[in-house]
PyMOL Python script that loads the backbone (N, CA, C, O; Angstrom):
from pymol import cmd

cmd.read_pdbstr("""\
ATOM      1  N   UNK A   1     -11.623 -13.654   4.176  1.00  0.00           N
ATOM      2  CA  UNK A   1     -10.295 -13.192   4.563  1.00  0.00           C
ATOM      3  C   UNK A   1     -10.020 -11.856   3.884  1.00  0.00           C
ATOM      4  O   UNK A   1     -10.308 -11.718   2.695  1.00  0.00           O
ATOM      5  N   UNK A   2      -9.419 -10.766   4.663  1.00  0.00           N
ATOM      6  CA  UNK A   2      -9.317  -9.606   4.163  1.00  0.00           C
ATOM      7  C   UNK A   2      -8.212  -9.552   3.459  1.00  0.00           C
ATOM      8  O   UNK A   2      -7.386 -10.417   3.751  1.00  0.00           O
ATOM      9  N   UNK A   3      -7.894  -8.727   2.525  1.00  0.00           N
ATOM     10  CA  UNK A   3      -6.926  -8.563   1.651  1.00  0.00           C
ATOM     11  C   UNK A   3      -6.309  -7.093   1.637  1.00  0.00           C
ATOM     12  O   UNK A   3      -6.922  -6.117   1.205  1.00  0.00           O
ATOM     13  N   UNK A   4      -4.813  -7.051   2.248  1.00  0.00           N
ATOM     14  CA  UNK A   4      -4.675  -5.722   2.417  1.00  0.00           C
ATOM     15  C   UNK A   4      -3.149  -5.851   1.366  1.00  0.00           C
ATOM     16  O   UNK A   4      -2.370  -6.787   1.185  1.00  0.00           O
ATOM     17  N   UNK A   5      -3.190  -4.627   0.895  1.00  0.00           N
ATOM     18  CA  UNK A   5      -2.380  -4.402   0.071  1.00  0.00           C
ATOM     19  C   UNK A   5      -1.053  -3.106   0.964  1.00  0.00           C
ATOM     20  O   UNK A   5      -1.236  -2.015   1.504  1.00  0.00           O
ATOM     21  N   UNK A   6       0.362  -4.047   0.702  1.00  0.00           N
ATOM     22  CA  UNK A   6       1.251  -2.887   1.762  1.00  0.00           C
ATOM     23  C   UNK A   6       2.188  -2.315   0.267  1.00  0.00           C
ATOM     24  O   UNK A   6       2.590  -3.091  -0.600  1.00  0.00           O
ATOM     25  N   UNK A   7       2.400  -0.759   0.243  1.00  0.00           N
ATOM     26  CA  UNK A   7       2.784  -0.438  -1.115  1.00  0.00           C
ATOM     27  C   UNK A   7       3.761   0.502  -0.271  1.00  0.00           C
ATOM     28  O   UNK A   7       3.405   1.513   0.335  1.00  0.00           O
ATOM     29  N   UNK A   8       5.180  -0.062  -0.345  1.00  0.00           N
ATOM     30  CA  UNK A   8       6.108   0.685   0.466  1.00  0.00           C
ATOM     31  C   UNK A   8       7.212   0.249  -0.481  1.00  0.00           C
ATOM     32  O   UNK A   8       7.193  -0.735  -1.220  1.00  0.00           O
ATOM     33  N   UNK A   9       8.216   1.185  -0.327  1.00  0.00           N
ATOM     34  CA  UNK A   9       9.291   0.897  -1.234  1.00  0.00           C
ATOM     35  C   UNK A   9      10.909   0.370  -0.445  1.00  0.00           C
ATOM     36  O   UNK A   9      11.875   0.004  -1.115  1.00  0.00           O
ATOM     37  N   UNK A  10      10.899   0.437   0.972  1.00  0.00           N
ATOM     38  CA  UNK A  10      12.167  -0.229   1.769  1.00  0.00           C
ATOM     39  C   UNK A  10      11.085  -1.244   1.883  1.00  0.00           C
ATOM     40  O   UNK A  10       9.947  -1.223   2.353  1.00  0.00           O
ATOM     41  N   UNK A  11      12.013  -2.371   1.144  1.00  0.00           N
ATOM     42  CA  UNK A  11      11.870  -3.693   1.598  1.00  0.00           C
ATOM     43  C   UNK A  11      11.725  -4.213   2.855  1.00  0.00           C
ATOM     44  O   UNK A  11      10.897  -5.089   3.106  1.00  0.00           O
ATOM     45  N   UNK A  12      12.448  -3.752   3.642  1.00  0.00           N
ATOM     46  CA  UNK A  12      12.668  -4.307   5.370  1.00  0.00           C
ATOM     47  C   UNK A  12      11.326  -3.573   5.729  1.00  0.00           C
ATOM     48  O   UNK A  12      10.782  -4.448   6.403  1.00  0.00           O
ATOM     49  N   UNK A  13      10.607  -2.702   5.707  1.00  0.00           N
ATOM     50  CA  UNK A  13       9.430  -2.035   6.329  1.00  0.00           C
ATOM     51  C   UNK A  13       8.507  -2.950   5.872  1.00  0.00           C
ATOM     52  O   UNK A  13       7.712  -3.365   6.715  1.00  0.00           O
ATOM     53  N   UNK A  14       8.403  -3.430   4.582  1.00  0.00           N
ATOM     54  CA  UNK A  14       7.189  -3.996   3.959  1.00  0.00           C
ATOM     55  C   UNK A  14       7.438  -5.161   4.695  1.00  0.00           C
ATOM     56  O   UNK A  14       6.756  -5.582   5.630  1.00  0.00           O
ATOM     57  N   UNK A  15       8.421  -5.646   4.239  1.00  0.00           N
ATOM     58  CA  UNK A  15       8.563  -7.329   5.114  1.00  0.00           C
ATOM     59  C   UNK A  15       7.824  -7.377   6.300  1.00  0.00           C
ATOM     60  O   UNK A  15       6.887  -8.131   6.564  1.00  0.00           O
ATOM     61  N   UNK A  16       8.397  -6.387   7.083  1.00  0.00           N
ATOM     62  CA  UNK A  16       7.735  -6.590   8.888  1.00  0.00           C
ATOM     63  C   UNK A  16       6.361  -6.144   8.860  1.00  0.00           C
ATOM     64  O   UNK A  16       5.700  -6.469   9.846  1.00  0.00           O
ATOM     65  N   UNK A  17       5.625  -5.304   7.729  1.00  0.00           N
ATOM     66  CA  UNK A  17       4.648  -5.067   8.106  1.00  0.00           C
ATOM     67  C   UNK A  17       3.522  -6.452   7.507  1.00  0.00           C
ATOM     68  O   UNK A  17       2.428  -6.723   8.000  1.00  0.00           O
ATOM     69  N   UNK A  18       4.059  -7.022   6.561  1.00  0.00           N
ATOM     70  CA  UNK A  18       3.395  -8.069   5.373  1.00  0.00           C
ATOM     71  C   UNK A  18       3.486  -9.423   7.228  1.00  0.00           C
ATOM     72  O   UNK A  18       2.420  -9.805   7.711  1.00  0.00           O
ATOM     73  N   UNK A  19       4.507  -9.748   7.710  1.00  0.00           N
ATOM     74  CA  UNK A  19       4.861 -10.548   8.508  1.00  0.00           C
ATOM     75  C   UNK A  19       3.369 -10.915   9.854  1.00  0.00           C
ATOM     76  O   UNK A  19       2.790 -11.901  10.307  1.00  0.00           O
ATOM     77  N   UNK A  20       3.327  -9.219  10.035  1.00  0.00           N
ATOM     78  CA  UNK A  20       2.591  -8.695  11.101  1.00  0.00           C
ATOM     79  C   UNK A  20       1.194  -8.461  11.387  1.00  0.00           C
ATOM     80  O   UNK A  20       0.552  -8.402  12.436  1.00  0.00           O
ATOM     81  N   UNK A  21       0.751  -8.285   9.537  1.00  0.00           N
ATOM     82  CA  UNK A  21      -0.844  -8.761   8.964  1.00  0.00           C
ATOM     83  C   UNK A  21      -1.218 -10.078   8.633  1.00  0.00           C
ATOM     84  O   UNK A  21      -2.388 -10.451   8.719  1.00  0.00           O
ATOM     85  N   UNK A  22       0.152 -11.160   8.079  1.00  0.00           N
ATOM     86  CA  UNK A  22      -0.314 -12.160   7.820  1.00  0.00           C
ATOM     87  C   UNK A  22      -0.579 -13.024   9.626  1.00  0.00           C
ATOM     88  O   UNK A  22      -1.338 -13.951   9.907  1.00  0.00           O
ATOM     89  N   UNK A  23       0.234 -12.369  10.392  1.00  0.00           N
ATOM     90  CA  UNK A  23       0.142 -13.378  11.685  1.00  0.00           C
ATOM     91  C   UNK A  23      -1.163 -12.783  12.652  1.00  0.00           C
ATOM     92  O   UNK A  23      -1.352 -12.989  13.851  1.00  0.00           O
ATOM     93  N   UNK A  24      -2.103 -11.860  11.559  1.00  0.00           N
ATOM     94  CA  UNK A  24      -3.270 -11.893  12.329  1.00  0.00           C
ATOM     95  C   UNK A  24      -4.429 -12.573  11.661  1.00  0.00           C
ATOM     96  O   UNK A  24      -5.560 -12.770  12.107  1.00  0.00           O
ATOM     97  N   UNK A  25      -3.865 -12.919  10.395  1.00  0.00           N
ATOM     98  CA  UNK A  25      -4.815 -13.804   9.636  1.00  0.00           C
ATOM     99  C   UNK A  25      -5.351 -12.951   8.517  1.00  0.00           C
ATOM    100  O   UNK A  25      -6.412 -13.413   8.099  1.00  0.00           O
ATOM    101  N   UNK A  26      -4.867 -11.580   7.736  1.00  0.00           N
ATOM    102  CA  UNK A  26      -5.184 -11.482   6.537  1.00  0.00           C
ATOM    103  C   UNK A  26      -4.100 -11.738   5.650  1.00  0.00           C
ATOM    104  O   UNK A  26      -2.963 -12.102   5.953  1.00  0.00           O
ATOM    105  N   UNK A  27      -4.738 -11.428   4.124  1.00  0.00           N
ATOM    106  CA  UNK A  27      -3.753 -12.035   3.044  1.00  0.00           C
ATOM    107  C   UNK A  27      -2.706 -10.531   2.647  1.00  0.00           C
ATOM    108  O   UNK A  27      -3.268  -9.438   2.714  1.00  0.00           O
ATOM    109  N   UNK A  28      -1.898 -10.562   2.433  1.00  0.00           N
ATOM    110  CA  UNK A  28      -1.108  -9.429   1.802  1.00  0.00           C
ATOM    111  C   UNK A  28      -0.512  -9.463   0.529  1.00  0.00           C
ATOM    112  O   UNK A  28       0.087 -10.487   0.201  1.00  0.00           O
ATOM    113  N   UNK A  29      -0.581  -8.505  -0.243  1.00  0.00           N
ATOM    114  CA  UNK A  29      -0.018  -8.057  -0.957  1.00  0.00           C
ATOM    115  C   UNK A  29       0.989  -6.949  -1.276  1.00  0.00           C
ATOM    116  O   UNK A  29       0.549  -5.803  -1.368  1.00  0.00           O
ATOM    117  N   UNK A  30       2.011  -7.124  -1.415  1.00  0.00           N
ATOM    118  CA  UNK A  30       3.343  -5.746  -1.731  1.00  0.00           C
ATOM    119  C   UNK A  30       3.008  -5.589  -3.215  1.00  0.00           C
ATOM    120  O   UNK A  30       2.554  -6.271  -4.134  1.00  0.00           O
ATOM    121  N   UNK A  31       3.595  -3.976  -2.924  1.00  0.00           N
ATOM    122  CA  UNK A  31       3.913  -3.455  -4.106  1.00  0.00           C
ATOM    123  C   UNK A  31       5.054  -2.468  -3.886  1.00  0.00           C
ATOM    124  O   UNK A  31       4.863  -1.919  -2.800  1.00  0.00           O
ATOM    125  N   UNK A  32       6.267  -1.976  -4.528  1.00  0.00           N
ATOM    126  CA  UNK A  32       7.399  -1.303  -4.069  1.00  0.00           C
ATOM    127  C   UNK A  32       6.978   0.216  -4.663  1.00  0.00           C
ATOM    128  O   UNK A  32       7.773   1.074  -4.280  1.00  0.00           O
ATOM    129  N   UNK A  33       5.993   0.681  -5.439  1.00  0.00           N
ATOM    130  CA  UNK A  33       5.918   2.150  -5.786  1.00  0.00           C
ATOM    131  C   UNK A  33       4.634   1.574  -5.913  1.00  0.00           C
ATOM    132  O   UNK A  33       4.153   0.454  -5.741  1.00  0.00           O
ATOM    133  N   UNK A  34       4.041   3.202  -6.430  1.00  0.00           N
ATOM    134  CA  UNK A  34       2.431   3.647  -7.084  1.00  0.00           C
ATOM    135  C   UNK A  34       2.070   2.752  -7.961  1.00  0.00           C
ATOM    136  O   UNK A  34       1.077   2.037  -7.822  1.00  0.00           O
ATOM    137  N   UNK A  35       2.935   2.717  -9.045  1.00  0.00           N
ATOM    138  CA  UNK A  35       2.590   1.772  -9.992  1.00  0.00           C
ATOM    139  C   UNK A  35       2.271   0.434 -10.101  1.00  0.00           C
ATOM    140  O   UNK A  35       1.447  -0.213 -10.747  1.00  0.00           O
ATOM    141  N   UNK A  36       3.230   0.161  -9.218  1.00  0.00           N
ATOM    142  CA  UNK A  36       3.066  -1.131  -8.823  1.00  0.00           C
ATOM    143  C   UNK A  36       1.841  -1.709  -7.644  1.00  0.00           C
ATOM    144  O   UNK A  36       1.482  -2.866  -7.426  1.00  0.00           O
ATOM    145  N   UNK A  37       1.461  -0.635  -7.116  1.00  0.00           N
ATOM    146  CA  UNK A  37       0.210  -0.897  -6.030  1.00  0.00           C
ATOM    147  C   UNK A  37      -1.604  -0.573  -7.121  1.00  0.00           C
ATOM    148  O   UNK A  37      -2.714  -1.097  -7.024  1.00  0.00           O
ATOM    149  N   UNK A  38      -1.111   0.378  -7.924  1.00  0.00           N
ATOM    150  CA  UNK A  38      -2.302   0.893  -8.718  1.00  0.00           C
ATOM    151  C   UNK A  38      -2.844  -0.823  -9.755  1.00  0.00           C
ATOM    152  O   UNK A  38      -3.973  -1.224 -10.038  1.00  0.00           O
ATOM    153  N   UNK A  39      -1.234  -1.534 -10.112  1.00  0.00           N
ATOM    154  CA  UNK A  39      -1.434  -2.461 -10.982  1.00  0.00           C
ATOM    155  C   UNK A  39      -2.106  -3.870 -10.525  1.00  0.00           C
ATOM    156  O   UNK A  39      -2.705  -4.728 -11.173  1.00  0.00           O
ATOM    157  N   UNK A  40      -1.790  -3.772  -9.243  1.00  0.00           N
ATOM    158  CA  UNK A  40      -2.512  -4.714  -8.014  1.00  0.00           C
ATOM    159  C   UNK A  40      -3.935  -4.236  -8.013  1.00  0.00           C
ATOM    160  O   UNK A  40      -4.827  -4.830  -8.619  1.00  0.00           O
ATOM    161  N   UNK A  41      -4.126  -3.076  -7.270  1.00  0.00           N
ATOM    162  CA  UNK A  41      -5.568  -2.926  -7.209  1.00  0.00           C
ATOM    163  C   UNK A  41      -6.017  -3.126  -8.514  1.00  0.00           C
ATOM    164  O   UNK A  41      -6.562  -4.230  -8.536  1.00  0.00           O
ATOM    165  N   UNK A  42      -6.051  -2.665  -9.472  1.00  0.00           N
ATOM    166  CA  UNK A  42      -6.539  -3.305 -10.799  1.00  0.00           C
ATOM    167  C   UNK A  42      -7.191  -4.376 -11.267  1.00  0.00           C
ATOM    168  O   UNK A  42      -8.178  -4.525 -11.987  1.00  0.00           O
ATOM    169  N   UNK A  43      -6.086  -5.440 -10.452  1.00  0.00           N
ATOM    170  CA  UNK A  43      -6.584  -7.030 -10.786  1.00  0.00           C
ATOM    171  C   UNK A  43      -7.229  -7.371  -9.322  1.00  0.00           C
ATOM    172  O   UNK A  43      -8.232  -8.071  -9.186  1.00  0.00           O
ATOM    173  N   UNK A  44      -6.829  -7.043  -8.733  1.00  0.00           N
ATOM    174  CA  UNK A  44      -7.148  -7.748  -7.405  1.00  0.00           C
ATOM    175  C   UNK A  44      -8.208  -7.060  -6.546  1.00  0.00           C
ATOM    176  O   UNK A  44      -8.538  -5.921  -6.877  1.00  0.00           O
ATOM    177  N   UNK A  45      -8.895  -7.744  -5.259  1.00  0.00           N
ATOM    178  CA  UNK A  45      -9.878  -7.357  -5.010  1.00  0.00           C
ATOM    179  C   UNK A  45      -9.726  -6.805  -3.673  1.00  0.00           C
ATOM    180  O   UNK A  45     -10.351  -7.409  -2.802  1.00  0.00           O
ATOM    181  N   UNK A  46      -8.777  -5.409  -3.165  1.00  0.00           N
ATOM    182  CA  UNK A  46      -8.080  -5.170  -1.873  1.00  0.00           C
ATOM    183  C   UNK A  46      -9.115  -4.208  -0.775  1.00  0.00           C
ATOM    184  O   UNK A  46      -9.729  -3.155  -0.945  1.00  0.00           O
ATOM    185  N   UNK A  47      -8.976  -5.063   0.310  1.00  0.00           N
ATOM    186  CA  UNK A  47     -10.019  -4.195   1.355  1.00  0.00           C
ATOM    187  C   UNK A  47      -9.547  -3.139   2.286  1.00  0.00           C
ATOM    188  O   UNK A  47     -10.102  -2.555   3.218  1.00  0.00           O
ATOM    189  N   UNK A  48      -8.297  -3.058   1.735  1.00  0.00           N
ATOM    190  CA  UNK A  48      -7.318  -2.029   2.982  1.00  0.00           C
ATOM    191  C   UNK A  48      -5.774  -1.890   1.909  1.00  0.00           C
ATOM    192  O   UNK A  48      -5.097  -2.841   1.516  1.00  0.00           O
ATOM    193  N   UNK A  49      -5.545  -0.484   1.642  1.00  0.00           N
ATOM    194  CA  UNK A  49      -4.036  -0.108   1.101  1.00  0.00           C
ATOM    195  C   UNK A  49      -3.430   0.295   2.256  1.00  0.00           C
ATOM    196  O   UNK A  49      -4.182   0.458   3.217  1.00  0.00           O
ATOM    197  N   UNK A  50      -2.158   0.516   2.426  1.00  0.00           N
ATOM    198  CA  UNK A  50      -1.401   0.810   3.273  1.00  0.00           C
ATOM    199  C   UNK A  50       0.048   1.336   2.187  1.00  0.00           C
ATOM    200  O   UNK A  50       0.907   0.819   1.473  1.00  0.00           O
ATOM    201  N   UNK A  51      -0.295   2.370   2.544  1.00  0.00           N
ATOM    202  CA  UNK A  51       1.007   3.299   1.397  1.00  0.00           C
ATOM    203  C   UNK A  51       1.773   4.689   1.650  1.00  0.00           C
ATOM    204  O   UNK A  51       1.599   5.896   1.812  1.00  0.00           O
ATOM    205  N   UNK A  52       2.697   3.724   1.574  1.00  0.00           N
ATOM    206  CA  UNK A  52       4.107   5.390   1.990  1.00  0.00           C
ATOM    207  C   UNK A  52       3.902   5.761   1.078  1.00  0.00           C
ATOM    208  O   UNK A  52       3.802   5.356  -0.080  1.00  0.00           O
ATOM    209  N   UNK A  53       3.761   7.327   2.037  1.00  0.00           N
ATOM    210  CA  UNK A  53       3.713   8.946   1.385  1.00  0.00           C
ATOM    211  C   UNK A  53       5.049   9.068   0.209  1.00  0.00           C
ATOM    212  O   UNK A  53       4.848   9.739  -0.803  1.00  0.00           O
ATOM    213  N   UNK A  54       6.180   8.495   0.378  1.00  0.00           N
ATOM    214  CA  UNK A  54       7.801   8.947  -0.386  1.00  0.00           C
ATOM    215  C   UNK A  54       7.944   7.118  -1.038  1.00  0.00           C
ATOM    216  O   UNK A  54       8.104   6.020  -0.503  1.00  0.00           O
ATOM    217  N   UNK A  55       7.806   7.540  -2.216  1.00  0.00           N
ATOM    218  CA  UNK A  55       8.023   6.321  -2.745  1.00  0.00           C
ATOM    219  C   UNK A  55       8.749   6.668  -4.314  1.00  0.00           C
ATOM    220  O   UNK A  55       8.583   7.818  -4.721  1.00  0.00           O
ATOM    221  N   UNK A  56       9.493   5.766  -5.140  1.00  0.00           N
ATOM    222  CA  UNK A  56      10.251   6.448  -6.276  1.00  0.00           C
ATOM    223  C   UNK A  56       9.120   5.890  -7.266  1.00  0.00           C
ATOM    224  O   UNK A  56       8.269   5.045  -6.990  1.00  0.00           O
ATOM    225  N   UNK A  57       9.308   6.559  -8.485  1.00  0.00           N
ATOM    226  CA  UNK A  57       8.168   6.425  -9.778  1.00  0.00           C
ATOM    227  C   UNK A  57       6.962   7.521  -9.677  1.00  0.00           C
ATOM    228  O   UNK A  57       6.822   8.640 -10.171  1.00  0.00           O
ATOM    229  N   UNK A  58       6.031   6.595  -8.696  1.00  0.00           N
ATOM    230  CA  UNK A  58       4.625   7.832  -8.241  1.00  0.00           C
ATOM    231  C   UNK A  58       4.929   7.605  -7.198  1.00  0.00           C
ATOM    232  O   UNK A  58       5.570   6.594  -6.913  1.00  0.00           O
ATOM    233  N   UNK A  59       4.504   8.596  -6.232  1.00  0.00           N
ATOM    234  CA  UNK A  59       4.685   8.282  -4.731  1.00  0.00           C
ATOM    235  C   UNK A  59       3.291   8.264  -4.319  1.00  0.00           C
ATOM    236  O   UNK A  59       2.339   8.219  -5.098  1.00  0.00           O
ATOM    237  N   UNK A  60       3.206   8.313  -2.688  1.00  0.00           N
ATOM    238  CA  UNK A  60       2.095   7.752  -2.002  1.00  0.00           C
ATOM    239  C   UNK A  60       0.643   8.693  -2.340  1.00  0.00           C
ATOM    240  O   UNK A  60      -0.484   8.198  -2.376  1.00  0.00           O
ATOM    241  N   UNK A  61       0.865   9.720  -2.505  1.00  0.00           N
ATOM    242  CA  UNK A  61      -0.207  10.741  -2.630  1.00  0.00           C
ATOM    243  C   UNK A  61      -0.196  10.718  -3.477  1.00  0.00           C
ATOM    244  O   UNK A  61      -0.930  11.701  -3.569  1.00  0.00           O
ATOM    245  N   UNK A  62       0.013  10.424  -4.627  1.00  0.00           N
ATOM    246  CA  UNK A  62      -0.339  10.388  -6.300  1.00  0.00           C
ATOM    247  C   UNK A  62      -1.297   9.084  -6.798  1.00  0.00           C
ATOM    248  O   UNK A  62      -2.219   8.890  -7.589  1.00  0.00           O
ATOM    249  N   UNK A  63      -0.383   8.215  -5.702  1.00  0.00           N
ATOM    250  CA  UNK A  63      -0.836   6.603  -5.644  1.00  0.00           C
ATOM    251  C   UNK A  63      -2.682   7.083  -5.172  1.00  0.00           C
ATOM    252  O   UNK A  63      -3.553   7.029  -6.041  1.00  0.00           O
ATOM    253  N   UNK A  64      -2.903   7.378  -4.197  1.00  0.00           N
ATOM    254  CA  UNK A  64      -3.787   7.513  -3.595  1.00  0.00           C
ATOM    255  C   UNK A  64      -4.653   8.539  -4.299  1.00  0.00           C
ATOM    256  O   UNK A  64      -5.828   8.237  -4.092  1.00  0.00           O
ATOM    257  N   UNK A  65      -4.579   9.340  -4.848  1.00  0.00           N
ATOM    258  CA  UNK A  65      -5.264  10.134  -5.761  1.00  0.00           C
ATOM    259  C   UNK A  65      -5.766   9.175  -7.237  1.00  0.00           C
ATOM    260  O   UNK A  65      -6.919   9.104  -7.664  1.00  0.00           O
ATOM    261  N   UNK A  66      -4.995   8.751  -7.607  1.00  0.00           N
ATOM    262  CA  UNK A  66      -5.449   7.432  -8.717  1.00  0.00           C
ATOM    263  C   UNK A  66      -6.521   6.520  -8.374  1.00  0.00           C
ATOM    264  O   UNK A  66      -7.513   6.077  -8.952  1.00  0.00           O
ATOM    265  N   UNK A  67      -5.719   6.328  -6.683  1.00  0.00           N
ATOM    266  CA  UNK A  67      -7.008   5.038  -6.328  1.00  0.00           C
ATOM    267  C   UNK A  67      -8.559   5.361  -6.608  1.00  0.00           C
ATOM    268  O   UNK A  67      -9.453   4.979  -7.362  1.00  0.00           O
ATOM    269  N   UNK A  68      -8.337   6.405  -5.434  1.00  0.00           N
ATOM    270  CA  UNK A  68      -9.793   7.409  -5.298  1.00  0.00           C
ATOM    271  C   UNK A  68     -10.608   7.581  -7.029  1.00  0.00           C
ATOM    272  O   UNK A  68     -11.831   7.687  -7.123  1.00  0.00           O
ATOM    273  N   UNK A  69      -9.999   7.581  -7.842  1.00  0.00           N
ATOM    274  CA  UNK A  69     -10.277   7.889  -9.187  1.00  0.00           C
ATOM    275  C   UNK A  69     -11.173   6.500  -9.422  1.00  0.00           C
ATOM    276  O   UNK A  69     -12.284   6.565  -9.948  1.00  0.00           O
ATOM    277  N   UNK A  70     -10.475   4.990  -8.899  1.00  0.00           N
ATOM    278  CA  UNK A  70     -11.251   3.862  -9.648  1.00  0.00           C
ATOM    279  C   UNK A  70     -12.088   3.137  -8.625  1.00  0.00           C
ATOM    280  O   UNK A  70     -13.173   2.643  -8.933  1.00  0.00           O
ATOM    281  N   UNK A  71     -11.449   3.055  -7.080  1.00  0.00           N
ATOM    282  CA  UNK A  71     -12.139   2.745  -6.254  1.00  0.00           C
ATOM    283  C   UNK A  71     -12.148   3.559  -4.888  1.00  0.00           C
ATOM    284  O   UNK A  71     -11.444   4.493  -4.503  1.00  0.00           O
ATOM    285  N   UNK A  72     -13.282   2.813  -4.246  1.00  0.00           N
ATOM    286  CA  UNK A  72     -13.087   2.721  -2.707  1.00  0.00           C
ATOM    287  C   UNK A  72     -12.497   2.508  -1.909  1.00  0.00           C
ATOM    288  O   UNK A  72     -13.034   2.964  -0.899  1.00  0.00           O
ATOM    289  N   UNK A  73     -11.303   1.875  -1.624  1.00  0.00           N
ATOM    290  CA  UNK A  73     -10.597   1.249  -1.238  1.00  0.00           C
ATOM    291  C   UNK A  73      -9.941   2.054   0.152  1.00  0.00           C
ATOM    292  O   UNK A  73      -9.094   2.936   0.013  1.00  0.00           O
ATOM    293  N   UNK A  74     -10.426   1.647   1.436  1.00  0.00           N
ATOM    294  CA  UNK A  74      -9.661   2.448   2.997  1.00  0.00           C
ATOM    295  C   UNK A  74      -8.150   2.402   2.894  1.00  0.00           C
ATOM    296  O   UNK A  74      -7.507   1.358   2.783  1.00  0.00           O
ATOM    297  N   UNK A  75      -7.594   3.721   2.945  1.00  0.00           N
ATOM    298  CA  UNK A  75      -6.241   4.014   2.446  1.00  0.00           C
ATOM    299  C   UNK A  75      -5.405   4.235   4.072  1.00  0.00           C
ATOM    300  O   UNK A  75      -6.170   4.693   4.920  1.00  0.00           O
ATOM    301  N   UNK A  76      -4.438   4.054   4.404  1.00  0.00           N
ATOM    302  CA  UNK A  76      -3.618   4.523   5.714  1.00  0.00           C
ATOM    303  C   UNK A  76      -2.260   4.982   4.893  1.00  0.00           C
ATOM    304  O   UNK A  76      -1.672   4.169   4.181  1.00  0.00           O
ATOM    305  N   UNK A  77      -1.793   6.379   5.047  1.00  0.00           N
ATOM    306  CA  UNK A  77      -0.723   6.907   4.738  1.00  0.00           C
ATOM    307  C   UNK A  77       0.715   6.702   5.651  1.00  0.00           C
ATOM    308  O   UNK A  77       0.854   7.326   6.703  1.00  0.00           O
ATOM    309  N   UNK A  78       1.421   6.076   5.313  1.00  0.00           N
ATOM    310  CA  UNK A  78       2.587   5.929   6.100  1.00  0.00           C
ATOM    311  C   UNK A  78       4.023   6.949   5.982  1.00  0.00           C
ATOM    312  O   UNK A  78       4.508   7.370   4.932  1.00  0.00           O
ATOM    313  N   UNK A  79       4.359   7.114   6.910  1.00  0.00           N
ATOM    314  CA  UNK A  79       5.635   8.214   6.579  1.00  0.00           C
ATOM    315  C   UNK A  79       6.294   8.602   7.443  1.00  0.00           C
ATOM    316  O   UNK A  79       5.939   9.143   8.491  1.00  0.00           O
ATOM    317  N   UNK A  80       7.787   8.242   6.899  1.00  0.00           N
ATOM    318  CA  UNK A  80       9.062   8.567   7.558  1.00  0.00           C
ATOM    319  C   UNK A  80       9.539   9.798   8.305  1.00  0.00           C
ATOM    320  O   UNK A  80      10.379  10.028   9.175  1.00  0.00           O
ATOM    321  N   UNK A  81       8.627  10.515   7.584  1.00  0.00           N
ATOM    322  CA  UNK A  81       9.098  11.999   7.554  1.00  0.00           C
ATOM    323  C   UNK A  81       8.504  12.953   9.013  1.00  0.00           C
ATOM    324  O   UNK A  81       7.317  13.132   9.288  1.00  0.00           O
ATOM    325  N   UNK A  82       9.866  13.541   9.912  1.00  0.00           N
ATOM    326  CA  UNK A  82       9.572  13.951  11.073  1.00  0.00           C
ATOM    327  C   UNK A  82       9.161  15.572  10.926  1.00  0.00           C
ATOM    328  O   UNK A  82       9.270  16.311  11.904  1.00  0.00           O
ATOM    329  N   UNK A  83       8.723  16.028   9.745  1.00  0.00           N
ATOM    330  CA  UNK A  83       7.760  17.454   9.345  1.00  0.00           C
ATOM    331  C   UNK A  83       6.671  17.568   9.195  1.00  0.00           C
ATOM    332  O   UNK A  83       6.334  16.476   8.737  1.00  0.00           O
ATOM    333  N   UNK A  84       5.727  18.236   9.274  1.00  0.00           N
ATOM    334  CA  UNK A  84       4.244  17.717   8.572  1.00  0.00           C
ATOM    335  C   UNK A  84       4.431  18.440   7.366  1.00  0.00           C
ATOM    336  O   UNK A  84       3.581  18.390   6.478  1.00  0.00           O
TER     337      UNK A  84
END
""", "prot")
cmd.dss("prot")
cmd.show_as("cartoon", "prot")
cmd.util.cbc("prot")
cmd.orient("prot")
């Protein structure tokens, strides 16, 4: 069973997205900032992150620059934001 980790900081986004992976049959994990997703991957053994770009503490691209530092881990950037 795959283990994807959703590291978003509006609750209501994570919910529906945690809702929407578990009803295809993987396991999820939240985390509400960087820190909190970096402290997951740490212990845990995640085959897919899923992490907003705007998050408070570290945000998504900081998050993701850390990862890259300890693992492998297939990253998808999520974001609100209608600019590039």
């Amino acid at each position: 069973e795959y283990h994807i980790l959703v590291c978003e900081d509006e609750k209501e986004i994570a919910d529906a997205i945690e809702i929407y992976l578990k009803n295809q049959g993987y396991d999820v994990s939240q985390a509400g900032d960087g820190i909190e997703g970096l402290a997951i991957i740490e212990k845990e053994e995640i085959d897919l992150a899923i992490v907003d770009i705007m998050m408070p503490r570290m945000d998504g691209l900081s998050a993701t620059m850390q990862i890259r530092k300890e693992k492998n881990v297939p990253i998808l950037l999520l974001s609100a934001k209608t600019e590039e």
